[in-house]
C-alpha positions as CSV (number, residue, x, y, z in Angstrom):
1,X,-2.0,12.7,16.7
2,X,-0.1,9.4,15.3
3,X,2.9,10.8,12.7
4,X,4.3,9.2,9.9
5,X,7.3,7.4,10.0
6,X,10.3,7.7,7.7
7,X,9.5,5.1,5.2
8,X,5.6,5.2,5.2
9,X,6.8,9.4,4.0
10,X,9.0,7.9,1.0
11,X,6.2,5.6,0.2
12,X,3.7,8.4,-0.1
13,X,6.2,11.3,-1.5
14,X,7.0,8.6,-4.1
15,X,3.9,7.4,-5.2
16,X,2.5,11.5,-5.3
17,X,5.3,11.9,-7.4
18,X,5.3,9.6,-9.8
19,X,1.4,8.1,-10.1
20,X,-0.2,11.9,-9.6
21,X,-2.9,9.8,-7.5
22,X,-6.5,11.3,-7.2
23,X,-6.6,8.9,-4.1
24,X,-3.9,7.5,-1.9
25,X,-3.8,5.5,1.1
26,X,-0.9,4.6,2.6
27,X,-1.2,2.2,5.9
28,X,1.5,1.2,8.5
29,X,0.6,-2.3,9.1
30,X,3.4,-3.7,11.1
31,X,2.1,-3.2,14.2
32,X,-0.1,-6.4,13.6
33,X,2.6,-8.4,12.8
34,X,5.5,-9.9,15.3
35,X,7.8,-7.0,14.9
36,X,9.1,-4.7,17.3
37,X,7.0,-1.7,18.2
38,X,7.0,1.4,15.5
39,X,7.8,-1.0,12.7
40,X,7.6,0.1,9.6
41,X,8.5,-3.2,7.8
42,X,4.7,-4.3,6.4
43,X,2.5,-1.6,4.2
44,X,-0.9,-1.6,2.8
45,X,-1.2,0.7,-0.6
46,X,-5.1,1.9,-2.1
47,X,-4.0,3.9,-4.8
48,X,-6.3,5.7,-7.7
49,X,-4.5,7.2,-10.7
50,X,-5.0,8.1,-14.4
51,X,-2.0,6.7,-15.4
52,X,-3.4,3.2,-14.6
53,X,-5.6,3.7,-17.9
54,X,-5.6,0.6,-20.1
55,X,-3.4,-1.6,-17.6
56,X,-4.4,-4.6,-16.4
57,X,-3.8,-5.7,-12.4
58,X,-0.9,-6.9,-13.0
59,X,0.4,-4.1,-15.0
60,X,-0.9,-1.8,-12.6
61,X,1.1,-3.4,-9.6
62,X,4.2,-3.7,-11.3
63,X,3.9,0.5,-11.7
64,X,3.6,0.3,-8.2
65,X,6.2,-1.6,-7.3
66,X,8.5,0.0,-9.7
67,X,8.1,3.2,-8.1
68,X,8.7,2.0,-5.0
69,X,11.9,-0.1,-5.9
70,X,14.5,1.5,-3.8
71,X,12.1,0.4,-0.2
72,X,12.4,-2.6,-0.7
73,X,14.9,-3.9,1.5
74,X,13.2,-2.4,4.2
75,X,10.0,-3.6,3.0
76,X,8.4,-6.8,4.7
77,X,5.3,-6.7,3.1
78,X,3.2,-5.0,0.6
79,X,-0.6,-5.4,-0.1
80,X,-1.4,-2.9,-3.5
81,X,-4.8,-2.1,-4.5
82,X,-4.6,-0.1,-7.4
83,X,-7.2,0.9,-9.6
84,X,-8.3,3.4,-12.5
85,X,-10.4,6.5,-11.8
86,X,-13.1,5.0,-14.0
87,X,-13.0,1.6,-11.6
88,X,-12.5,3.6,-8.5
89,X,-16.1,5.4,-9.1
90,X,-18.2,2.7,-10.9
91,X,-17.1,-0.4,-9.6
92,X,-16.2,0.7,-5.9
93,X,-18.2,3.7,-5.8
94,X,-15.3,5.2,-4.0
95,X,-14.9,2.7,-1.2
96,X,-12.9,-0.1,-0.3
97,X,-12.5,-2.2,2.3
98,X,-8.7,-1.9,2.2
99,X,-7.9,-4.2,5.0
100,X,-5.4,-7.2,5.6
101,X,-6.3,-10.0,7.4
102,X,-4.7,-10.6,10.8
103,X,-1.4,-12.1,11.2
104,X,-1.1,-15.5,12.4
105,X,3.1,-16.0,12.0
106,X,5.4,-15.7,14.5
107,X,4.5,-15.9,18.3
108,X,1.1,-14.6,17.8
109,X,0.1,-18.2,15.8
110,X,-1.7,-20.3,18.6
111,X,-0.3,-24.0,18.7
């Protein structure tokens, strides 16, 4: 079984924390970038909470992000999906795709 690393934890104790998420996902996507192995430099973030009532997307993110503040400079990357309970189960019906595209910088971009 895969554990968490140090900062993937922070991201997730944080966001608990603060947000009180009814859904969370928090995923390690370093290893398909061009970083050395057990990276934990590029995250993807599906997260459901109340307190995202009456914010827009870009209200919502900046919550996000604002929680998360202090990872930052060990932070590469991070791809938010943040959403309302309501939105979450009307619009989504609970699922999302909640994947990145592959990486095409650094020495895996084919010349």
């Amino acid at each position: 079984m895969k554990t968490n690393g140090p900062v993937q934890n922070r991201i997730e104790t944080k966001l608990k924390s603060k947000l009180d998420p009814s859904n969370l996902i928090v995923q390690n996507e370093s290893s398909q970038h061009n970083v050395p192995r057990n990276s934990e430099t590029h995250f993807r973030v599906l997260i459901v909470s109340k307190k995202f009532d009456g914010l827009n997307a870009l209200q919502r993110h900046r919550k996000v992000v604002d929680v998360l503040r202090e990872e930052f400079p060990q932070i590469h990357a991070l791809a938010i999906e943040a959403y309302t309970p309501i939105q979450w189960e009307m619009d989504l019906n609970g699922k999302s795709d909640c994947r990145s595209p592959k990486c095409l910088g650094g020495s895996k971009t084919k010349k």
